[in-house]
C-alpha positions as CSV (number, residue, x, y, z in Angstrom):
1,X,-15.8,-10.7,-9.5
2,X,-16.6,-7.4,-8.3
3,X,-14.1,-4.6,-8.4
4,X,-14.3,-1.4,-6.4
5,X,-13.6,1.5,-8.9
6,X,-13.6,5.1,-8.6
7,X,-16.7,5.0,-6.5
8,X,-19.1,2.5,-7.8
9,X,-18.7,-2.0,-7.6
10,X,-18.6,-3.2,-11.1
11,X,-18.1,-6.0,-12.7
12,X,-14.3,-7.2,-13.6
13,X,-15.2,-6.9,-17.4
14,X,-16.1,-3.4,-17.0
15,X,-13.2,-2.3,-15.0
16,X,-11.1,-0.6,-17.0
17,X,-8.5,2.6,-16.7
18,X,-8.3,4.9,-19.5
19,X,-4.2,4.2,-21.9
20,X,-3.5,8.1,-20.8
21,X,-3.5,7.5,-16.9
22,X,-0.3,8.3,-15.3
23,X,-0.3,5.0,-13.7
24,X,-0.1,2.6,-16.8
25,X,2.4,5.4,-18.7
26,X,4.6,6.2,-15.9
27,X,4.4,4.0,-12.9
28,X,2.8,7.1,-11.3
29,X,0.9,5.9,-8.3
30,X,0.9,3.9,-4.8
31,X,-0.5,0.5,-3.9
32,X,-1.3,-1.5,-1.0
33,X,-1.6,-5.3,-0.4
34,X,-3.6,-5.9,2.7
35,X,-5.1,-9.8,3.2
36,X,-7.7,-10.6,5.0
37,X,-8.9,-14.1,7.5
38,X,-12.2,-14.9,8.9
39,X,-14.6,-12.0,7.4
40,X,-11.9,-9.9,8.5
41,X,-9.1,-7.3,7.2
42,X,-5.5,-7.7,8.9
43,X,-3.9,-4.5,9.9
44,X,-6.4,-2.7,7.8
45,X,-6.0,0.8,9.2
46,X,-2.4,0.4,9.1
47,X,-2.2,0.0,5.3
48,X,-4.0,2.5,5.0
49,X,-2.5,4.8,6.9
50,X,0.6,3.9,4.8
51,X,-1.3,4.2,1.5
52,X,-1.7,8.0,2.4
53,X,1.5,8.3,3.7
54,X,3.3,6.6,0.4
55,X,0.8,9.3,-1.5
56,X,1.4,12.0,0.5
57,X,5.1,11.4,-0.4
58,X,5.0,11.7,-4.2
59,X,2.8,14.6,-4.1
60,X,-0.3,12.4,-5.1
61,X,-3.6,14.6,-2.9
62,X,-6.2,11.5,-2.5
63,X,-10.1,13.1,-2.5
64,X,-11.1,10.3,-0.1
65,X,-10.5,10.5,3.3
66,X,-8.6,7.0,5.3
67,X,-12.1,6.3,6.8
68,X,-14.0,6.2,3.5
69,X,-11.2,3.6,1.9
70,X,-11.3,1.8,4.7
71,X,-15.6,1.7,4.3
72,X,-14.3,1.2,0.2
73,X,-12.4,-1.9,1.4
74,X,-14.5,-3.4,3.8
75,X,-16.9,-3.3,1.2
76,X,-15.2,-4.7,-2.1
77,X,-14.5,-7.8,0.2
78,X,-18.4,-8.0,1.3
79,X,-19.2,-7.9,-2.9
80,X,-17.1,-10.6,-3.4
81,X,-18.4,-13.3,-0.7
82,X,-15.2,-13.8,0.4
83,X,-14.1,-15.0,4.1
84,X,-10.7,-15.3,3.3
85,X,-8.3,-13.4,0.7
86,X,-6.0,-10.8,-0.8
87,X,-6.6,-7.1,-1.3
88,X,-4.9,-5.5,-3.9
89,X,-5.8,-1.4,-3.8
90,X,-4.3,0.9,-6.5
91,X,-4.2,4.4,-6.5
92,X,-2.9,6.1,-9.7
93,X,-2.1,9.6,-10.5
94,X,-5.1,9.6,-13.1
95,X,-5.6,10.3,-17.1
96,X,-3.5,13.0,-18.5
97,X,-1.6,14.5,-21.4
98,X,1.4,12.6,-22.2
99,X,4.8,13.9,-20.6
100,X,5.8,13.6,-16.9
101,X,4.1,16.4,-15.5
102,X,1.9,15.4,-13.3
103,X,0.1,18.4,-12.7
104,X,-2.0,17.7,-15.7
105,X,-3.4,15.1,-14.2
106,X,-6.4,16.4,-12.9
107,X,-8.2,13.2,-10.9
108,X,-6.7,10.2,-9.1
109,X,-8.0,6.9,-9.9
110,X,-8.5,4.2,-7.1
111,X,-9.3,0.7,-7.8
112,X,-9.7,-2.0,-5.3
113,X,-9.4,-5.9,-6.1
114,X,-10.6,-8.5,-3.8
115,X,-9.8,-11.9,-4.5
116,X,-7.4,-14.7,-3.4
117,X,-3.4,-15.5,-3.9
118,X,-1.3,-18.4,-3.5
119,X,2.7,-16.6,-3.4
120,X,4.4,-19.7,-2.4
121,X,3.1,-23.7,-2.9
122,X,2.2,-25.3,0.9
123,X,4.9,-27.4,0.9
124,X,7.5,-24.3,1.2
125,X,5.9,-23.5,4.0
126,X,6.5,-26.9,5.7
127,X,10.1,-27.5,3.8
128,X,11.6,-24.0,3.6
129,X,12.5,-22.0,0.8
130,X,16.0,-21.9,-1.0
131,X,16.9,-18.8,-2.4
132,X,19.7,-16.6,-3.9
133,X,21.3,-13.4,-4.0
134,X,20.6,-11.9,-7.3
135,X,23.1,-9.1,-8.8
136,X,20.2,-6.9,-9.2
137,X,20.5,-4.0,-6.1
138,X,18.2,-2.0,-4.1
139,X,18.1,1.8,-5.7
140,X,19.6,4.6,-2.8
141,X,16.8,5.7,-1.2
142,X,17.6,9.8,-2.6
143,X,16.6,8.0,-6.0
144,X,13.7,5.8,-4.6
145,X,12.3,5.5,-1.7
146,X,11.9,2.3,-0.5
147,X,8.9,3.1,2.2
148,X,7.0,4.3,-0.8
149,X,5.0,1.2,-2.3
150,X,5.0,2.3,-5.8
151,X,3.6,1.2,-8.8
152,X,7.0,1.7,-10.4
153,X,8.4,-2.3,-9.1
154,X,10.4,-3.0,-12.3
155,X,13.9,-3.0,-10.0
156,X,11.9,-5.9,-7.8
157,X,10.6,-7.8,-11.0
158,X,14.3,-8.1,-12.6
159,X,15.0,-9.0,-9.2
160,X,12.3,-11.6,-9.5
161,X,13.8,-12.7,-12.8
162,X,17.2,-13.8,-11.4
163,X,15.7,-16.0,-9.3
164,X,13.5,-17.3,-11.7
165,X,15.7,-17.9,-13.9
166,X,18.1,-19.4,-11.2
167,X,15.0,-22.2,-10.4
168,X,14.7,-20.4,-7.1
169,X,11.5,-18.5,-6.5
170,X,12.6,-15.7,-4.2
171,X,15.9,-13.7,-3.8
172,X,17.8,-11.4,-1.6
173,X,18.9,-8.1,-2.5
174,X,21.4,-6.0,-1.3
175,X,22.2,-2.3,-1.4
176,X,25.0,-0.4,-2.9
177,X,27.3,-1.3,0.2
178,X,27.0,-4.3,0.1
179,X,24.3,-4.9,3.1
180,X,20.8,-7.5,2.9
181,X,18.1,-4.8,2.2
182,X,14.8,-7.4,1.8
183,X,13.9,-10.1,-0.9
184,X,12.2,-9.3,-4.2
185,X,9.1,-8.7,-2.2
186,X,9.6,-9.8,1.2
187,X,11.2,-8.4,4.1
188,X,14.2,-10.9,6.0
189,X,14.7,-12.0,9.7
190,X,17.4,-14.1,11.4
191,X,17.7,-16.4,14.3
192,X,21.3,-16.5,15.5
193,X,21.8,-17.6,19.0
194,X,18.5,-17.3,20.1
195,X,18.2,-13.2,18.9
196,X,15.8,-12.2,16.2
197,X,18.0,-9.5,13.9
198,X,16.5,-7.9,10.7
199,X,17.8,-5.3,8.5
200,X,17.4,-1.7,9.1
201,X,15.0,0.0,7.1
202,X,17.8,3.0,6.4
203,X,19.5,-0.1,4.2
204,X,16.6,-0.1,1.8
205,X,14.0,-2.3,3.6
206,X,10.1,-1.9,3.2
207,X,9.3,-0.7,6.9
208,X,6.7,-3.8,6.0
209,X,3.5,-4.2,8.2
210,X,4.0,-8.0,8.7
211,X,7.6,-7.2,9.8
212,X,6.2,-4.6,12.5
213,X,3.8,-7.5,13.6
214,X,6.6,-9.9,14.0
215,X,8.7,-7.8,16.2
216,X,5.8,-7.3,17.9
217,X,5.3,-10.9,18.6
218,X,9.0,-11.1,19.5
219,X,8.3,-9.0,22.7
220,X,5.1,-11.5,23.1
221,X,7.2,-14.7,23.2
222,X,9.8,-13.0,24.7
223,X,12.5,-13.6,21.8
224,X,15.0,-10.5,21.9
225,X,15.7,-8.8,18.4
226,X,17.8,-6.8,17.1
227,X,17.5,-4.0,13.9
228,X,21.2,-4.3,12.2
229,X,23.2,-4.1,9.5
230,X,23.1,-7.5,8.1
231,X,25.7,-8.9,5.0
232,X,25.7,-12.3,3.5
233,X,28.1,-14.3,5.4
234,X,25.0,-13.3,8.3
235,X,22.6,-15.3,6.6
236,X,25.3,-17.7,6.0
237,X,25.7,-17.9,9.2
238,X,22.6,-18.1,11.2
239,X,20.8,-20.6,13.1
240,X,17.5,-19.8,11.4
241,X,15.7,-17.6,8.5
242,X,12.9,-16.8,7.5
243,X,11.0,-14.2,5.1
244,X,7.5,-12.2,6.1
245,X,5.3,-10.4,3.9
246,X,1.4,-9.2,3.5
247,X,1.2,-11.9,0.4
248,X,3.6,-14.7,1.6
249,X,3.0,-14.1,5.3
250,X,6.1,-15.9,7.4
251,X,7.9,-18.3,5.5
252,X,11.2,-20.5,6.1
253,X,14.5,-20.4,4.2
254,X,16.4,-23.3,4.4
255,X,19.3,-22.2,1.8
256,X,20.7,-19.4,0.5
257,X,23.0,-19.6,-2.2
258,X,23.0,-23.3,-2.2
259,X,24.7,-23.2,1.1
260,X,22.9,-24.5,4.0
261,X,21.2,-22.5,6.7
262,X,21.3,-24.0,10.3
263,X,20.8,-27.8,9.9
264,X,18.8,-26.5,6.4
265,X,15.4,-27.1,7.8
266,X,12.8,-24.8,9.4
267,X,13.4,-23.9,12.8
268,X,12.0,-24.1,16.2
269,X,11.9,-19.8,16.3
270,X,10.9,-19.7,13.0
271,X,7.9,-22.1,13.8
272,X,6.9,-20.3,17.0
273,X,6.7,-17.4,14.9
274,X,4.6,-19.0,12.2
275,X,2.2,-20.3,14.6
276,X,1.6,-16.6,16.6
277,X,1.3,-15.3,13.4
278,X,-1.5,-17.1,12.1
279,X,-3.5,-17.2,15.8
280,X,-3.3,-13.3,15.5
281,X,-4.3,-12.9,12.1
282,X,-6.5,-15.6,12.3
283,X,-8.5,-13.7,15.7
284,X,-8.2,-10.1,14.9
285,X,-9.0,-7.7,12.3
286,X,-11.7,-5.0,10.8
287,X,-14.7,-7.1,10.4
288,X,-15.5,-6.7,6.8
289,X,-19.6,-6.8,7.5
């Protein structure tokens, strides 16, 4: 495997960060998961107009421009042979002294893996997930912010534990009132009475590019949506669920809680929505060559 890193392709053996970079001491850096179909990137200019947004947010000044990562991406991808895959591109603060400063951290580091990922086994896709509400909450976003994707993910990883450990493999989190935020790494939609709801982003959801191309394809099938508030007795309630992410794509839930959604099988919407998602991603795209 190659591995794009601070400006040269080398080999996954030699790619290696150095114990004083502000990313492995302090969580100090940004990410982006992009995937990529058919030879080509998904949304690629999107990501990475949010990687320099999420960088330009924590005060991290990136030497590259968005067209030469793009170029950086499209490339790592072409090293690898890959037609199909995952993208995982990691931009730390850089080597430093030790201490929070991050001033003394004179050059960012960018790394950029190519490879493949398998978040959920096939047949969730075709049976639907069942997941849980785990105790673990969203932080306020004037201690976090949520549209930052940050290396700092340990509130979504003990997140990820509850469920585990609860034999489920995904789980919803709320905020501090009380209201659905997203899943451990996914954002949530409903069906209820034929309307497509999803949480606001000001309740602690990832503005999450799959979720933008969702609501897009809402106006394209002509399924009216809504941006709401949403609690638990919503999902208890609804006709349909289902999850969307860069990594798990659109996914059904069939239970949460151990309490049935619907008739506690994927849905018609939810189907309709798996199927224009993967003719989209499937047909469009940065060609990576």
């Amino acid at each position: 495997m190659k591995i794009w890193l601070d400006g040269k392709l080398v080999d996954e053996s030699e790619a290696k960060i150095s114990v004083f970079d502000h990313g492995l001491l302090y969580g100090d850096g940004v990410f982006e998961g992009l995937r990529f179909y058919n030879g080509r990137v998904f949304r690629l200019e999107e990501h990475i107009r949010r990687l320099f947004d999420s960088a330009h947010a924590i005060c991290l000044e990136l030497p590259w421009t968005q067209e030469e990562v793009i170029k950086f991406t499209c490339e790592t991808v072409a090293a690898n042979g890959l037609t199909d895959g995952y993208i995982r591109l990691v931009v730390t603060r850089g080597a430093g002294e030790l201490g929070l400063n991050p001033y003394l951290c004179k050059t960012p580091s960018m790394f950029i893996i190519a490879s493949t990922i398998k978040l959920y086994p096939e047949e969730y896709y075709q049976n639907g997930l069942a997941i849980i509400t785990c105790a673990t909450r969203r932080p306020a976003p004037a201690a976090l912010m949520p549209q930052v994707k940050s290396l700092n993910y340990l509130n979504n990883i003990m997140a990820k534990v509850e469920a585990i450990q609860s034999n489920a493999l995904e789980a919803v989190m709320l905020n501090e009132q009380g209201y659905v935020a997203e899943c451990t790494g996914d954002n949530l939609f409903l069906i209820k009475n034929g309307v497509l709801l999803t949480p606001l982003i000001s309740d602690g959801a990832l503005d999450g590019i799959t979720r933008a191309v969702i609501l897009e394809l809402a106006d394209q099938l002509g399924v009216p949506f809504k941006e709401k508030s949403l609690t638990r007795y919503d999902i208890y309630t609804a006709d349909e669920c289902f999850l969307t992410g860069t990594a798990a794509e659109v996914i059904p839930v069939v239970s949460l809680d151990r309490r049935k959604i619907g008739d506690g099988k994927p849905g018609e919407f939810t189907k309709r929505f798996l199927k224009a998602f993967h003719e989209l991603a499937g047909s469009t795209g940065t060609p990576v060559a």
